[in-house]
Gaussian input, Z-matrix of N, CA and C with variables (Angstrom, degrees):
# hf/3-21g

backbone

0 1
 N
 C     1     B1
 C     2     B2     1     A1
 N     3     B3     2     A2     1     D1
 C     4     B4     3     A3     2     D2
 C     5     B5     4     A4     3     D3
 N     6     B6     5     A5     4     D4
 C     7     B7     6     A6     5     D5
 C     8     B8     7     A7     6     D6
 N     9     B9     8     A8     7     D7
 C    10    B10     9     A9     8     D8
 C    11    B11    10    A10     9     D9
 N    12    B12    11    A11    10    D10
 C    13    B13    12    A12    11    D11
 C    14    B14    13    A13    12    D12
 N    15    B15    14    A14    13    D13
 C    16    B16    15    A15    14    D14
 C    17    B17    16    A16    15    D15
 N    18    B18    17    A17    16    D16
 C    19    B19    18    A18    17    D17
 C    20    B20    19    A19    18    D18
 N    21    B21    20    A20    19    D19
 C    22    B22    21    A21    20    D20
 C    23    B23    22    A22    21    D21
 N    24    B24    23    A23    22    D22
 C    25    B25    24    A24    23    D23
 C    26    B26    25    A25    24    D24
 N    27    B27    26    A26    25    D25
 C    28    B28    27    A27    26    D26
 C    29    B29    28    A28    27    D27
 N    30    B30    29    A29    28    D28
 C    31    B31    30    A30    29    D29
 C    32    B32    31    A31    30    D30
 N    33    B33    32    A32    31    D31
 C    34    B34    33    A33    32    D32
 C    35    B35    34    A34    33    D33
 N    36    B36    35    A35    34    D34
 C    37    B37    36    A36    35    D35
 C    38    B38    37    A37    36    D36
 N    39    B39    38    A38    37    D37
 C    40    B40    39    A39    38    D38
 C    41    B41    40    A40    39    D39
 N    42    B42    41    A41    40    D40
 C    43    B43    42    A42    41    D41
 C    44    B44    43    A43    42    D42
 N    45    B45    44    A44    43    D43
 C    46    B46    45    A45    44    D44
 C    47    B47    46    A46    45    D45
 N    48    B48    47    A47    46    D46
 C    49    B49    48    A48    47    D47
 C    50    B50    49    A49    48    D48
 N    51    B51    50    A50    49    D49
 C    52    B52    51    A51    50    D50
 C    53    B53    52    A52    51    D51
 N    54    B54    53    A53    52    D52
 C    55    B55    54    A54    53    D53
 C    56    B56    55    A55    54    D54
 N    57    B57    56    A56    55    D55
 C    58    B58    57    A57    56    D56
 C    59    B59    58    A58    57    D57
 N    60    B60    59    A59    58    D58
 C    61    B61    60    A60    59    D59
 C    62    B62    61    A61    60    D60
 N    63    B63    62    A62    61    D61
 C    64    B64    63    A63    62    D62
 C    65    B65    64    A64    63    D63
 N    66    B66    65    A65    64    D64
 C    67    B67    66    A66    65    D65
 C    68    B68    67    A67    66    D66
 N    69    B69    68    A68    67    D67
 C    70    B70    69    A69    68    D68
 C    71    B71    70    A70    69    D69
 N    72    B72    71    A71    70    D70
 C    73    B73    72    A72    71    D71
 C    74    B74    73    A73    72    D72
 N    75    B75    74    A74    73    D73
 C    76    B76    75    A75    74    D74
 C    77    B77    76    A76    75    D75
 N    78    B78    77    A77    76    D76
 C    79    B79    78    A78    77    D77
 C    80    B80    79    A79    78    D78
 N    81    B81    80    A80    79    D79
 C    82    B82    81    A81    80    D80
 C    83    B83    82    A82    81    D81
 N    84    B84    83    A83    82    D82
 C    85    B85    84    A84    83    D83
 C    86    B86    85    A85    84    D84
 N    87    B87    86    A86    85    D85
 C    88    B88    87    A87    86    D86
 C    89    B89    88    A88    87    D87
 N    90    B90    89    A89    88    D88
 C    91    B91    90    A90    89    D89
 C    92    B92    91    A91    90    D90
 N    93    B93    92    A92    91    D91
 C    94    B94    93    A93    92    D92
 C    95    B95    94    A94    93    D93
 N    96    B96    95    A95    94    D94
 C    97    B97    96    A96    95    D95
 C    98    B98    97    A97    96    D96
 N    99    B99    98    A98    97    D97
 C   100   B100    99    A99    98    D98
 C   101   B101   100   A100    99    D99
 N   102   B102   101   A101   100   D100
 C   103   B103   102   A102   101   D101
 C   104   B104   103   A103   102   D102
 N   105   B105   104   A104   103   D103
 C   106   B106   105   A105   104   D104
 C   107   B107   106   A106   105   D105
 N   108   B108   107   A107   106   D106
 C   109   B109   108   A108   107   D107
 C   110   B110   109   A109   108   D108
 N   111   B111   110   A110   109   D109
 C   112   B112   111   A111   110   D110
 C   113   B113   112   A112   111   D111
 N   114   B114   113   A113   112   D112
 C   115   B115   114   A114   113   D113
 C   116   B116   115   A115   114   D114
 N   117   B117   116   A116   115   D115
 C   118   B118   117   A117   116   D116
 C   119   B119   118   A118   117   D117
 N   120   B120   119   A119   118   D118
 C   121   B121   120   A120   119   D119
 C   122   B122   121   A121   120   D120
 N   123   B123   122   A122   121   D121
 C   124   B124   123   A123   122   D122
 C   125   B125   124   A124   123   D123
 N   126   B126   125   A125   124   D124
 C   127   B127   126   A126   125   D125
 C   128   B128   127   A127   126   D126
 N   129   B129   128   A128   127   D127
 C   130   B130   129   A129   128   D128
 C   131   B131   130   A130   129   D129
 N   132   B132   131   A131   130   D130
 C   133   B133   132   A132   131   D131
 C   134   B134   133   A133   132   D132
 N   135   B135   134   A134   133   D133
 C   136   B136   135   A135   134   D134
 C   137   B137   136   A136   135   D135
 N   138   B138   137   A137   136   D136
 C   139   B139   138   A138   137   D137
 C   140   B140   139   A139   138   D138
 N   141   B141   140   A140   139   D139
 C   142   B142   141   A141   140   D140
 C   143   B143   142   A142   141   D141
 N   144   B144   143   A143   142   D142
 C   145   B145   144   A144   143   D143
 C   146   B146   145   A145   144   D144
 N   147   B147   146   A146   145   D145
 C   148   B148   147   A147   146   D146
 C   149   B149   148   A148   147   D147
 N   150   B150   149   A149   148   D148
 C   151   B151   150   A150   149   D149
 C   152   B152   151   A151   150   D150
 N   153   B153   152   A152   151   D151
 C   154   B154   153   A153   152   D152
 C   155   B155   154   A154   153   D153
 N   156   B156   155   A155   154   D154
 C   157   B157   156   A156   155   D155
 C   158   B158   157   A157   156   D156
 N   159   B159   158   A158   157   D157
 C   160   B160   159   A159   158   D158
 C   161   B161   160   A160   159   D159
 N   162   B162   161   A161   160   D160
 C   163   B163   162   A162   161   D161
 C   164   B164   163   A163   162   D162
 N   165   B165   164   A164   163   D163
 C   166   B166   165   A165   164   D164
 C   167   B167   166   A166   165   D165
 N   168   B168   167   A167   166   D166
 C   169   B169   168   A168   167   D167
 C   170   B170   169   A169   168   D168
 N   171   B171   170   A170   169   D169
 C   172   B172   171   A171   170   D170
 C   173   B173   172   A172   171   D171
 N   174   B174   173   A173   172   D172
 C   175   B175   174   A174   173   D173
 C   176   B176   175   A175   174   D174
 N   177   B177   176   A176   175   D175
 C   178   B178   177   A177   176   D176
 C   179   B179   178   A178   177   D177
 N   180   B180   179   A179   178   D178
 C   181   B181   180   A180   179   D179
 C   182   B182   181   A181   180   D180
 N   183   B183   182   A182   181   D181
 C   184   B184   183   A183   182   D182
 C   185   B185   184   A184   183   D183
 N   186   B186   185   A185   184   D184
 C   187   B187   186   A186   185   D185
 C   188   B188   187   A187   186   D186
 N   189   B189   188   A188   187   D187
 C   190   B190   189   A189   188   D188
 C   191   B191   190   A190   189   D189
 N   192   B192   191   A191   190   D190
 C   193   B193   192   A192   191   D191
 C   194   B194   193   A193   192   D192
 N   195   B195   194   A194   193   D193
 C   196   B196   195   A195   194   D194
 C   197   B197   196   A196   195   D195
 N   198   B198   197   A197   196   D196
 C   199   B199   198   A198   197   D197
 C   200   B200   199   A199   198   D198
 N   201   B201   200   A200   199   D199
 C   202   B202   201   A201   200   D200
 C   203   B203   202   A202   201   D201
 N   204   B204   203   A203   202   D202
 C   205   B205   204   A204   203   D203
 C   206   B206   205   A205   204   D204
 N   207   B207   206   A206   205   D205
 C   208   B208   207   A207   206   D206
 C   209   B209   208   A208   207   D207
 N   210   B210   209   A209   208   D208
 C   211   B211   210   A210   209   D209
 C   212   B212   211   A211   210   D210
 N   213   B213   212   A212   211   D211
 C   214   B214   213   A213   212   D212
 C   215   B215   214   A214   213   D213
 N   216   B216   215   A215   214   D214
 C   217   B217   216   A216   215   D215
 C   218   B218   217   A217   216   D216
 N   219   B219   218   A218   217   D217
 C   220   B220   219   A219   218   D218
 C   221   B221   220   A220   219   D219
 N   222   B222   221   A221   220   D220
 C   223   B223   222   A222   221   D221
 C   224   B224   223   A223   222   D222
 N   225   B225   224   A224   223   D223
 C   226   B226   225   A225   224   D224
 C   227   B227   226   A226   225   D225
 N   228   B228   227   A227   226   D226
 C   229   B229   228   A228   227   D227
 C   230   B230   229   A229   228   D228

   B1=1.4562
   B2=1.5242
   B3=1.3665
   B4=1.6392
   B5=1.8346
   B6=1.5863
   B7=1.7328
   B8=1.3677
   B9=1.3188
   B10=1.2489
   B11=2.1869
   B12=0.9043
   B13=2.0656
   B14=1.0199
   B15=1.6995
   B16=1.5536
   B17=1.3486
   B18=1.8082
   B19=1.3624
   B20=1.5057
   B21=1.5545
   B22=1.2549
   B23=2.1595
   B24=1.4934
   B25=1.5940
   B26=1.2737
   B27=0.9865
   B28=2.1493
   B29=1.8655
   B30=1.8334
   B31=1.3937
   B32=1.7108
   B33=1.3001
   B34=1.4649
   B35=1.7131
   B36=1.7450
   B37=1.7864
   B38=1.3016
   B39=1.2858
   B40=1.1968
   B41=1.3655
   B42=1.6584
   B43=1.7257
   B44=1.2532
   B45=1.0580
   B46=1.7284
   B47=1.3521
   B48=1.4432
   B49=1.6545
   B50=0.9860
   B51=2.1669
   B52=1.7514
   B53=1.3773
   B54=1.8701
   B55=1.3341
   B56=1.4448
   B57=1.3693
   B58=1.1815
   B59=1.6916
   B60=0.7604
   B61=1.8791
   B62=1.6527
   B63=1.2849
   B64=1.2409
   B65=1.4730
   B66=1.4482
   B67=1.0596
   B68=1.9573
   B69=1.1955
   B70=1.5928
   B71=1.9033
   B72=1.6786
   B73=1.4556
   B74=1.4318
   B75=1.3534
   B76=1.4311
   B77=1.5815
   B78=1.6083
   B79=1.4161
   B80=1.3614
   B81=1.5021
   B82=1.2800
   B83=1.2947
   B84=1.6518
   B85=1.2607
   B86=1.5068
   B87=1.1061
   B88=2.0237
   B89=1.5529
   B90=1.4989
   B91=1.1859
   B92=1.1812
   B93=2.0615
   B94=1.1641
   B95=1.6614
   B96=1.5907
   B97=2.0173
   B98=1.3133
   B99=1.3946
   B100=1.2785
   B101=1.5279
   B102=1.3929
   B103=1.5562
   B104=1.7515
   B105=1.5103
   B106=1.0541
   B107=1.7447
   B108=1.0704
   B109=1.4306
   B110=1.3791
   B111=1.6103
   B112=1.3387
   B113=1.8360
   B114=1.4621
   B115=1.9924
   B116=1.7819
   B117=1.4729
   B118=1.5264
   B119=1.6143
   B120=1.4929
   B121=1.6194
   B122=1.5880
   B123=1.3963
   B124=1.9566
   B125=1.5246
   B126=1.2338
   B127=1.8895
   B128=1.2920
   B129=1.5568
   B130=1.8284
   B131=1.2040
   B132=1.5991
   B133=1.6072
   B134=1.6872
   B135=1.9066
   B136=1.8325
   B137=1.3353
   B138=1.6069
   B139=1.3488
   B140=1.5656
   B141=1.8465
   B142=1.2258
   B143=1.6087
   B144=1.2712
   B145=1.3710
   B146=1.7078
   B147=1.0811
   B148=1.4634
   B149=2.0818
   B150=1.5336
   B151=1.4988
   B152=1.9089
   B153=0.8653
   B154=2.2370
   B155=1.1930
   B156=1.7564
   B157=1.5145
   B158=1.2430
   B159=1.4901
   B160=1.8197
   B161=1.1874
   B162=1.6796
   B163=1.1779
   B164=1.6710
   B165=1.6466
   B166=1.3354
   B167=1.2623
   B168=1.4931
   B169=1.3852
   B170=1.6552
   B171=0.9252
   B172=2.4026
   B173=1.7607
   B174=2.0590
   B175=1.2451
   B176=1.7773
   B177=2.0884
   B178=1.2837
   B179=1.3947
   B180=1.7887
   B181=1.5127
   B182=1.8124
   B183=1.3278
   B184=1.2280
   B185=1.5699
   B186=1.7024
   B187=1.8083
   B188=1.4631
   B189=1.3136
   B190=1.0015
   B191=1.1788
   B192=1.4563
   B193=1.7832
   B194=1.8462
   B195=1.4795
   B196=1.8603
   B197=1.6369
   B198=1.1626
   B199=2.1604
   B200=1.0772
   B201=2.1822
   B202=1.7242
   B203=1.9046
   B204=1.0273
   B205=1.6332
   B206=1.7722
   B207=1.1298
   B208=1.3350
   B209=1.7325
   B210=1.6578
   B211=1.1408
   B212=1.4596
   B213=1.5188
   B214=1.5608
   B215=1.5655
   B216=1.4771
   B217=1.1349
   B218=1.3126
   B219=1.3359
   B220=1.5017
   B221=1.3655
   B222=1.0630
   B223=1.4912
   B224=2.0016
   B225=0.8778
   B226=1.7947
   B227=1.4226
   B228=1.2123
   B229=1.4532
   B230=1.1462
   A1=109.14
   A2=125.26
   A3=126.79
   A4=88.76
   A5=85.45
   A6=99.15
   A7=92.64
   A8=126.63
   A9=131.25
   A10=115.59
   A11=96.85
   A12=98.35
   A13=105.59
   A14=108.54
   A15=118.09
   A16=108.91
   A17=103.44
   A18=111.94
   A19=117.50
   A20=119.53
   A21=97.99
   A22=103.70
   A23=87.00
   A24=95.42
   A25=110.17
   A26=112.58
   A27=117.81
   A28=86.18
   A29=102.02
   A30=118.37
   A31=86.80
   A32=131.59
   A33=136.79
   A34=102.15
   A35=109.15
   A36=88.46
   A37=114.70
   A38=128.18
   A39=121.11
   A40=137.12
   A41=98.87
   A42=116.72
   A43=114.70
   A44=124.81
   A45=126.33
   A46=105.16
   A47=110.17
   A48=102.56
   A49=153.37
   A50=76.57
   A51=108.00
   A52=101.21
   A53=130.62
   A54=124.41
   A55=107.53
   A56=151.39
   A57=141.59
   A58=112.08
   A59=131.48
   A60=112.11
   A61=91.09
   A62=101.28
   A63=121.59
   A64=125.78
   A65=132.25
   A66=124.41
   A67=102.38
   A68=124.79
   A69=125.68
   A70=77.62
   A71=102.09
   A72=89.52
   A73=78.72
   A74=122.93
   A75=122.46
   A76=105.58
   A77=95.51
   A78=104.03
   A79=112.51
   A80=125.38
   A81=118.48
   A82=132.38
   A83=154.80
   A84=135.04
   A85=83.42
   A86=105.10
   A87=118.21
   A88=117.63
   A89=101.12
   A90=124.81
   A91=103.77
   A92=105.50
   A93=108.50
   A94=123.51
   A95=104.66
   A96=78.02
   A97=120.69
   A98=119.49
   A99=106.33
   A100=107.17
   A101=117.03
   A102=134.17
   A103=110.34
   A104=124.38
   A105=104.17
   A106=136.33
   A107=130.74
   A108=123.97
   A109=108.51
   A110=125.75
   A111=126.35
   A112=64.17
   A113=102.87
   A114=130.14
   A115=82.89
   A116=84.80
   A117=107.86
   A118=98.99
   A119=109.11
   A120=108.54
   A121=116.72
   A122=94.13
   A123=102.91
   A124=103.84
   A125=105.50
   A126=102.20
   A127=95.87
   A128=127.18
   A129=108.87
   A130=114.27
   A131=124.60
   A132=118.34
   A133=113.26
   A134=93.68
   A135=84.51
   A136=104.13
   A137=107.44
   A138=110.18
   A139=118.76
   A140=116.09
   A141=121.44
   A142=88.34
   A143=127.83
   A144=124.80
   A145=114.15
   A146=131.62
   A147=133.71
   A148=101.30
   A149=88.05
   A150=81.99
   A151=105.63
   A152=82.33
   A153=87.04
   A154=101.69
   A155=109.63
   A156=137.44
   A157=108.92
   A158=100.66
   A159=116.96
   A160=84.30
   A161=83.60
   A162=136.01
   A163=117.79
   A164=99.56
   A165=100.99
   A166=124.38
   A167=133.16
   A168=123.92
   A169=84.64
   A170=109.56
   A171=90.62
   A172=77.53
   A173=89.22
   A174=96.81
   A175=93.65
   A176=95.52
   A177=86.58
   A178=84.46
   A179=125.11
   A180=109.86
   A181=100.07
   A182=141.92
   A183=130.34
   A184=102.04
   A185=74.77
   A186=95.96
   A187=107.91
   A188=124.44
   A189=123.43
   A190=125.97
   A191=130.62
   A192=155.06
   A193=91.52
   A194=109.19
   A195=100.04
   A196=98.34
   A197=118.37
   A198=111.93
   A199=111.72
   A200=103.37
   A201=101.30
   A202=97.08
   A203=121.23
   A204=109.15
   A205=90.68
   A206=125.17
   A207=117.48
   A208=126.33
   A209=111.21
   A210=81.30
   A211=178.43
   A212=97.17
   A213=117.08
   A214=105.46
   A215=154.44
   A216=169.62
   A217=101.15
   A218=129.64
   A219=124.42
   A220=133.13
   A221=127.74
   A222=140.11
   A223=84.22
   A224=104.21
   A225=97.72
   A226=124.67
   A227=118.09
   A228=131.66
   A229=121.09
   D1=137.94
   D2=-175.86
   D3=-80.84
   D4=166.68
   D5=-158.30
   D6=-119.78
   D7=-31.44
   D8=-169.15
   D9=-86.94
   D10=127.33
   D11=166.85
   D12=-88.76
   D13=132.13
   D14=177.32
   D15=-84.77
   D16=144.99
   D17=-167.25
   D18=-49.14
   D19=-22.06
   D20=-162.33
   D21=-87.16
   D22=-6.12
   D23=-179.54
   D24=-80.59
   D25=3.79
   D26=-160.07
   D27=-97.71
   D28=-52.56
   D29=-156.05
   D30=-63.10
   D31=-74.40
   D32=-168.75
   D33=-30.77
   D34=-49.11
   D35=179.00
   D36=-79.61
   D37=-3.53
   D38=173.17
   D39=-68.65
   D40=-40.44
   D41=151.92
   D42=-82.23
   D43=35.96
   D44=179.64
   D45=-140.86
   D46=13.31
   D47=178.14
   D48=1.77
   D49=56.07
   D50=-179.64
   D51=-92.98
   D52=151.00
   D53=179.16
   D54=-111.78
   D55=130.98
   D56=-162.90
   D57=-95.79
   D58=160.13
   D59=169.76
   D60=-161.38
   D61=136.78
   D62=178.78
   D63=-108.77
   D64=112.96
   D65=-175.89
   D66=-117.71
   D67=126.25
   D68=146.48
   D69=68.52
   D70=-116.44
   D71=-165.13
   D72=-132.29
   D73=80.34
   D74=151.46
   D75=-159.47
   D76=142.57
   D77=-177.08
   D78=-97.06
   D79=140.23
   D80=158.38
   D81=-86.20
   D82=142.82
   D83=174.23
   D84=-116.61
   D85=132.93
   D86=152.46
   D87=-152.86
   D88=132.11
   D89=170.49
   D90=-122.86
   D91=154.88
   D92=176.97
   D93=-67.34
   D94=143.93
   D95=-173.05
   D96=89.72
   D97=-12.35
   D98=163.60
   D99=-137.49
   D100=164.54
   D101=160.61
   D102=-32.65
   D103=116.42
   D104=160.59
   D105=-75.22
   D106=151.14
   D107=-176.29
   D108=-104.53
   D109=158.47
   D110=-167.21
   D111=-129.47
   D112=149.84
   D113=165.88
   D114=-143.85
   D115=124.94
   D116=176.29
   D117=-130.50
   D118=143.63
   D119=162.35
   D120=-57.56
   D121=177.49
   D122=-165.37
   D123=-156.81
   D124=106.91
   D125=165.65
   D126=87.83
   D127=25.59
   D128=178.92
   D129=-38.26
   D130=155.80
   D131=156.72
   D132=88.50
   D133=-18.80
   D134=-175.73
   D135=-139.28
   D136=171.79
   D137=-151.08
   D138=-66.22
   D139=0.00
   D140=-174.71
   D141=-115.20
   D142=55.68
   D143=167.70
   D144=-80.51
   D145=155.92
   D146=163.63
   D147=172.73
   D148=-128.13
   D149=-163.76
   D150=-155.76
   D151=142.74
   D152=-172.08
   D153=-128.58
   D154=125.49
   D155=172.23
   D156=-90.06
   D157=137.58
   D158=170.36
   D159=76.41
   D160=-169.36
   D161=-179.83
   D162=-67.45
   D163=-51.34
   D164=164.30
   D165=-68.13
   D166=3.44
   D167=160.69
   D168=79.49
   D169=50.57
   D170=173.04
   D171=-94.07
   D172=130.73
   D173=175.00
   D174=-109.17
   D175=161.09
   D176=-178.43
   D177=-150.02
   D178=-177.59
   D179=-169.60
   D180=-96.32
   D181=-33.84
   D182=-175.26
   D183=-119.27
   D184=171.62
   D185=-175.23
   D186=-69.29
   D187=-24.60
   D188=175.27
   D189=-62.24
   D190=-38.14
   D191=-144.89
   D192=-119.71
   D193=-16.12
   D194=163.31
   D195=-89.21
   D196=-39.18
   D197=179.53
   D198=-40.99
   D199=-53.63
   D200=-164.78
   D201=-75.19
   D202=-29.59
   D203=-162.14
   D204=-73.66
   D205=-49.64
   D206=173.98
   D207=-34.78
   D208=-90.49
   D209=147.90
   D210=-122.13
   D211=54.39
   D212=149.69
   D213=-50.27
   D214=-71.46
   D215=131.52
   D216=9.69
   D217=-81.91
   D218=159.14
   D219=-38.65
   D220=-14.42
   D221=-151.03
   D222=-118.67
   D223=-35.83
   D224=169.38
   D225=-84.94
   D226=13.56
   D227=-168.22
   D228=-111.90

């Protein structure tokens, strides 16, 4: 899995005055006004590894593609 967020993904939460917070291996997204989301890893270690947002578990393959589905999700709220 890449470790790094590409700049133009850093810039999008930045004008989206989403705040990220990281605990152990879970990410937080919160904005004011909306639901926060927990993106937790999925399947470490095996070949169906990636990562699932919310509540509904939407799985997706990078950390990056759980930020945008996140808040996309928030951004409708």
């Amino acid at each position: 899995m890449p470790t790094r967020i590409q700049p133009s993904l850093l810039e999008k939460i930045r004008k989206s005055n989403t705040r990220l917070r990281c605990s152990t291996t879970t990410v937080r997204l919160e904005k004011a006004g909306a639901t926060m989301l927990e993106i937790r890893p999925k399947n470490v270690g095996t070949d169906t590894e990636g990562w699932q947002v919310g509540e509904e578990e939407i799985q997706v393959e990078t950390l990056e593609e759980a930020i945008i589905v996140g808040m996309e999700i928030q951004a409708r709220e």
